[in-house]
C-alpha positions as CSV (number, residue, x, y, z in Angstrom):
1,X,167.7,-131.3,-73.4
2,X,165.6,-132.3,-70.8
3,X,161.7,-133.5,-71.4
4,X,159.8,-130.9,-69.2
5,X,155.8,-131.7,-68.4
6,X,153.1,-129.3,-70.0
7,X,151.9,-127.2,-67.5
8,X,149.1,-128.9,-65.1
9,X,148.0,-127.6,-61.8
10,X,147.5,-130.8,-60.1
11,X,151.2,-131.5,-61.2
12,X,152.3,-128.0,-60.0
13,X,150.0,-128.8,-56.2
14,X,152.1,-132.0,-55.8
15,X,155.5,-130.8,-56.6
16,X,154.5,-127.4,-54.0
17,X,153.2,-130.2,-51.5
18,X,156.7,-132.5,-51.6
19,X,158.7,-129.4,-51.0
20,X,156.7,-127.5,-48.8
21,X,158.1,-129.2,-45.4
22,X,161.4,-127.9,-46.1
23,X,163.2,-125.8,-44.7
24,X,163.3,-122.5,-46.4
25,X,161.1,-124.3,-48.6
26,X,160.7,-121.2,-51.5
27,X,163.7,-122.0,-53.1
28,X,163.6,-125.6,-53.4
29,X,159.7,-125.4,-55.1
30,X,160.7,-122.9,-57.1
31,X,163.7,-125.2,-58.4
32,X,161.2,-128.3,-58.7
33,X,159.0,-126.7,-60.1
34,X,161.5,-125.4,-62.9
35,X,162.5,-129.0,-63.2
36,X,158.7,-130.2,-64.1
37,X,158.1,-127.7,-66.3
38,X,161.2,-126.4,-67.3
39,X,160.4,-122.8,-66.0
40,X,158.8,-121.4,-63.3
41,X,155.2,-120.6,-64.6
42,X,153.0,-117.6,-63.7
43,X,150.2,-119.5,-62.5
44,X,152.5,-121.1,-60.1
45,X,153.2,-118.1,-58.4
46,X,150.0,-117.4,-56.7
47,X,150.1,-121.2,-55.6
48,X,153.7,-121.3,-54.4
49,X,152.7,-117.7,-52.3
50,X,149.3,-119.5,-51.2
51,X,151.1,-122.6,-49.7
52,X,153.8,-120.7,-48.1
53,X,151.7,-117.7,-46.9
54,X,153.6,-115.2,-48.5
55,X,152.6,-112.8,-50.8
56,X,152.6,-113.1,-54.5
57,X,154.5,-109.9,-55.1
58,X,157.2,-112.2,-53.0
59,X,157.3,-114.9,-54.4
60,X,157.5,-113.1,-57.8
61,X,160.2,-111.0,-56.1
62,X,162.1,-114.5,-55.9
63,X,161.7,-115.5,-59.8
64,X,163.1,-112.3,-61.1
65,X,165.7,-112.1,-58.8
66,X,167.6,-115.4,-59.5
67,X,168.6,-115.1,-63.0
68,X,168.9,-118.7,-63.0
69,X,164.8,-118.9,-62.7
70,X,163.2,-118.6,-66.3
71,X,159.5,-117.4,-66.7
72,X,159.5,-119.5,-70.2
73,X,160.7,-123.2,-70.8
74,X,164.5,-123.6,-72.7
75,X,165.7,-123.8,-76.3
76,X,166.7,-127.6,-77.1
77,X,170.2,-126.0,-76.0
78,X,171.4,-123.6,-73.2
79,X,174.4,-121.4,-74.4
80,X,176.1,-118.9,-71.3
81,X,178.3,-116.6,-72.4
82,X,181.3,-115.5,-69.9
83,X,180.5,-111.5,-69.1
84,X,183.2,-111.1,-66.6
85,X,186.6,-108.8,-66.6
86,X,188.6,-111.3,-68.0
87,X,186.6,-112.2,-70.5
88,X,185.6,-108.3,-71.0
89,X,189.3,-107.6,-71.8
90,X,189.9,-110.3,-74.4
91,X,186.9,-108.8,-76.4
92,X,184.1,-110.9,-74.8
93,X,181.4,-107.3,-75.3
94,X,182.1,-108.1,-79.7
95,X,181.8,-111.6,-79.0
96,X,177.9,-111.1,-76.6
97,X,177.3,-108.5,-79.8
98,X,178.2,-111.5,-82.6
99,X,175.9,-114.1,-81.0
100,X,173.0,-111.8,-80.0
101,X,173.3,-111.2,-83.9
102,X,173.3,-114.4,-85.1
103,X,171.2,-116.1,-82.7
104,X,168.7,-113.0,-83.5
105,X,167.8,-112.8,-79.5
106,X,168.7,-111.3,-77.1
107,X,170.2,-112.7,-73.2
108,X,167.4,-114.2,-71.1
109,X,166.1,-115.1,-74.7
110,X,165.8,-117.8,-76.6
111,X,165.8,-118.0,-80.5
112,X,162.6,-117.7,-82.6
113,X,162.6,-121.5,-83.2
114,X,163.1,-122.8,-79.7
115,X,166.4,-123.7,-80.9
116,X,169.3,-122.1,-77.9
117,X,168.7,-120.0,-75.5
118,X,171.2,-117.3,-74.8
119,X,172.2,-116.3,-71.0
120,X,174.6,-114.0,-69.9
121,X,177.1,-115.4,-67.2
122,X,179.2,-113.4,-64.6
123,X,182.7,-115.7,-64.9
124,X,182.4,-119.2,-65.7
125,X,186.4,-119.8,-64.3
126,X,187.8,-119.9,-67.9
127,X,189.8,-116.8,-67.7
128,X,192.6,-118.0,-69.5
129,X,190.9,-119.4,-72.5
130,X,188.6,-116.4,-72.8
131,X,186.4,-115.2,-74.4
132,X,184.4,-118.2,-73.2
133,X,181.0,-119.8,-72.8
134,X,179.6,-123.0,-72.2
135,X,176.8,-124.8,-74.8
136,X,174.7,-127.1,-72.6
137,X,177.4,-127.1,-69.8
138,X,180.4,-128.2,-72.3
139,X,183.3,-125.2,-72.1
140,X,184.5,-123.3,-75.4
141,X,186.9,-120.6,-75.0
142,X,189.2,-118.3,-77.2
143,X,185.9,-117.3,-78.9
144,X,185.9,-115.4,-81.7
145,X,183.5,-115.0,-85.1
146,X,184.3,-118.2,-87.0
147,X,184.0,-120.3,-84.1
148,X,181.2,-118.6,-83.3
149,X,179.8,-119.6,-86.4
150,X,180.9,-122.9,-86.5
151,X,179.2,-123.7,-83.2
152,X,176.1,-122.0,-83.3
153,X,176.1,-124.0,-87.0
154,X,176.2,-127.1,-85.2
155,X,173.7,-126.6,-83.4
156,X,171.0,-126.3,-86.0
């Protein structure tokens, strides 16, 4: 896992400042920003809209549009569970239901202890070996309970 910054405004001004020159400029201080801190945080928003002269209801618009944006930092690991057809027909809907219960979250969440964070994915090009995710971008596929177990065991 990556080592994200606390939050500090003066950080957050000079990150909005590097970025602010380019072009479409929203996106990419919205990305750095999520690489200082490891999420984009509320109290960036009003600065981000300020800088760009855009309003914060737009800027907010932005966040919670791209699920790839997160409003809190990671778990130590990132885990992204295929949701796709493919997937879908191979029983990937038990497999979502058999994390969520293990992990005791739920997607876009991350468990009590910080430990993984669980995010839905729409096809992750696995199709043949699903159900499949990735844990902090390494593949797994043909999913099912005791593998489940197994990895999310690992991981502790």
């Amino acid at each position: 896992m990556a080592a994200y910054e606390p939050w500090n405004k003066d950080r957050a001004n000079a990150v909005i400042a590097a970025n602010r020159g380019v072009e479409g400029a929203a996106l990419p201080i919205l990305h750095a920003l999520q690489a200082a801190f490891g999420c984009v945080p509320p109290e960036a928003e009003p600065m981000v809209a300020a800088a760009l002269n855009l309003s914060r209801a737009e800027v907010h618009g932005i966040v919670s549009f791209y699920h790839e944006f997160r409003r809190t930092p990671p778990g130590r690991h990132t885990l992204h569970v295929c949701r796709a057809e493919a997937c879908q027909s191979v029983g990937a809907d038990a497999t979502g239901a058999h994390i969520r219960e293990v992990l005791g979250c739920d997607w876009h969440e991350t468990t009590p202890n910080g430990g993984v964070s669980l995010e839905p994915v729409f096809c992750l090009g696995l199709c043949a070996t699903g159900p499949a995710a990735l844990i902090d971008g390494r593949p797994i596929g043909r999913l099912n309970p005791e593998k489940i177990d197994r990895m999310l065991g690992a991981l502790a």
